[in-house]
N, C-alpha and C positions, 0 to 999 in steps of 0.2 A: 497530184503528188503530195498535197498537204496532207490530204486524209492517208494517204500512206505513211509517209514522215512520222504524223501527230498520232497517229495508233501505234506503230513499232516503238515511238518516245517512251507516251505512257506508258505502255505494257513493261518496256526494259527496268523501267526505272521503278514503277510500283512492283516487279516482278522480286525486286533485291531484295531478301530476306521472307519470303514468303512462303508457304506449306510447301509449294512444288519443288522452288529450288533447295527445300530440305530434305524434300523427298528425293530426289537428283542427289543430293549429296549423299544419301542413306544408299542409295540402289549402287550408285557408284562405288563408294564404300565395302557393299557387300559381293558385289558381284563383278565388279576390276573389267569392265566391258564395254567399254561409252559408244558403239556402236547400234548395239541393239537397244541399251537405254536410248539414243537421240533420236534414234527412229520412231521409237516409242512416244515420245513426247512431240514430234511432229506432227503422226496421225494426229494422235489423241487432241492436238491439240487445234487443228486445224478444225478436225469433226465435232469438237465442242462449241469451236468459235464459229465456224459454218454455220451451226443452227442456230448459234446467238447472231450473227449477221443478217438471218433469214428472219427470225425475229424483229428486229430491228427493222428491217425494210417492210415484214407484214404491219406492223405497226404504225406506219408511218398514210398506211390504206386505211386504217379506221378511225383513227383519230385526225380531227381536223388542227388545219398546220400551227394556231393561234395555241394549242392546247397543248400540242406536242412540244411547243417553243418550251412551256412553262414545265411541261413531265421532263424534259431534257434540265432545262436549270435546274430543276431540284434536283434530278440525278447526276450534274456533276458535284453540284454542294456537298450532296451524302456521300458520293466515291470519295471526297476530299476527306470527311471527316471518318469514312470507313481506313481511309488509305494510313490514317495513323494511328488503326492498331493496330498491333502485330498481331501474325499468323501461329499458329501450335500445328505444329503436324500429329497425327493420330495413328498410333504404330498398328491396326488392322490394317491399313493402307499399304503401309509394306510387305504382308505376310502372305499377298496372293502371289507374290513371286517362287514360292514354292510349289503353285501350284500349274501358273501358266509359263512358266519359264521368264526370262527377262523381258524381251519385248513382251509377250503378252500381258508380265505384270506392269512394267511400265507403262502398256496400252491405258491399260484399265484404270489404272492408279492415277495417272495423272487425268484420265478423264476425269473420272468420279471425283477426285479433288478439283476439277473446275468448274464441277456443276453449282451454281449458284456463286461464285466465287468472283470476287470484283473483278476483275478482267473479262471475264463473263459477262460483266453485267454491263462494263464499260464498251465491251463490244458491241451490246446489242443498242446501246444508247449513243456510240459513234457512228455508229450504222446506218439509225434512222438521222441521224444529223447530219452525214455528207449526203445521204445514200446513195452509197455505194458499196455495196455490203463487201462483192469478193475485194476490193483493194483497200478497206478496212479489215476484213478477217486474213487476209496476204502481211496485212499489218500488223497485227496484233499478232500471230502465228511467228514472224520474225522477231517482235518485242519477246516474246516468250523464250524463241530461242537464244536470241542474245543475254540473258538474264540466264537462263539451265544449263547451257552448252559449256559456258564455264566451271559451272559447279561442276556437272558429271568430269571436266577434266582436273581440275584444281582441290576440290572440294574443302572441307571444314577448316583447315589452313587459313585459305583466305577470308574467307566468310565470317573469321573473329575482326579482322580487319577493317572492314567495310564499317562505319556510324551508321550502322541502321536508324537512330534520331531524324540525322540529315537525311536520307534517303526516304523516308515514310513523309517529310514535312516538304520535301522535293516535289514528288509527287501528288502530293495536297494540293501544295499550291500549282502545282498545272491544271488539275476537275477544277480546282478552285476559279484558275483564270480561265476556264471552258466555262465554267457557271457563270459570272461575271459577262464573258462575250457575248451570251444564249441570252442572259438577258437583257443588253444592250440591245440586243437584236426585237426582242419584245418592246421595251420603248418603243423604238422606230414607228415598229406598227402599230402603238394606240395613236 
């Protein structure tokens, strides 16, 4: 249940002000449809975080446990300090929605904006750290939703609202206190 909890946390909370939930707020905006968008964004985001969780757990096979403690602590350090910059959305990202319709742009769109993308990455490095890949990607799939679901309904309204400061420096410090635990855990074993 942690690894479930502590993936849907992270991801909600690093999610607040990020390319996708801008992207959610653009498609929403344009196309007044949040059904097709949140479907969109569930595949997509399920089958980006699946292969980051599958990652994470192949990972976890080649690397020995001593080595992986220490690729995990640097990896939540750096989520920490990636997590406080802000995201810029890139308007080609929105523009294949005239091509595939709305779920399919939304498919693609938010794939493709999470490939390589801290939630991505935090997936694939939660993953080898419970391992447990599907109830960390069931995780993170949730964080994602809780963070878009709103925008596709509320959109740019609320979103001025929100301290993105607090929100980016929230989320630091949780990689942060995940780096912090990962390496407590390395002491132990020297």
């Amino acid at each position: 249940m942690e690894a479930f909890l502590l993936s849907a946390g992270i991801v909600a909370i690093a999610k607040i002000g990020d390319k996708t939930q801008l992207l959610a707020f653009i498609l929403a905006a344009r196309f007044k449809k949040p059904v097709p968008i949140i479907l969109g964004i569930l595949i997509a985001t399920l089958f980006n975080h699946g292969i980051a969780g599958a990652l994470g757990t192949w990972i976890t096979t080649i690397i020995s446990p001593e080595k992986l403690r220490w690729l995990l602590t640097i990896s939540f350090f750096a989520m920490a300090l990636w997590t406080l910059v802000p995201d810029k959305i890139e308007e080609e990202e929105t523009l294949m929605a005239n091509h595939f319709g709305i779920f399919g742009a939304t498919l693609i769109t938010f794939f493709l904006a999470e490939m390589g993308d801290k939630t991505q990455i935090a997936t694939v490095a939660l993953s080898a750290h419970y391992a447990m890949p599907i109830i960390v990607v069931l995780g993170t799939t949730l964080g994602m939703l809780i963070a878009d679901v709103p925008a596709v309904f509320i959109g740019n309204q609320f979103a001025n609202k929100i301290p993105m400061r607090l929100v980016r420096i929230s989320a630091a410090l949780i990689f942060a206190t995940l780096g912090v635990l990962s390496l407590l855990k390395i002491d132990q074993m020297l």
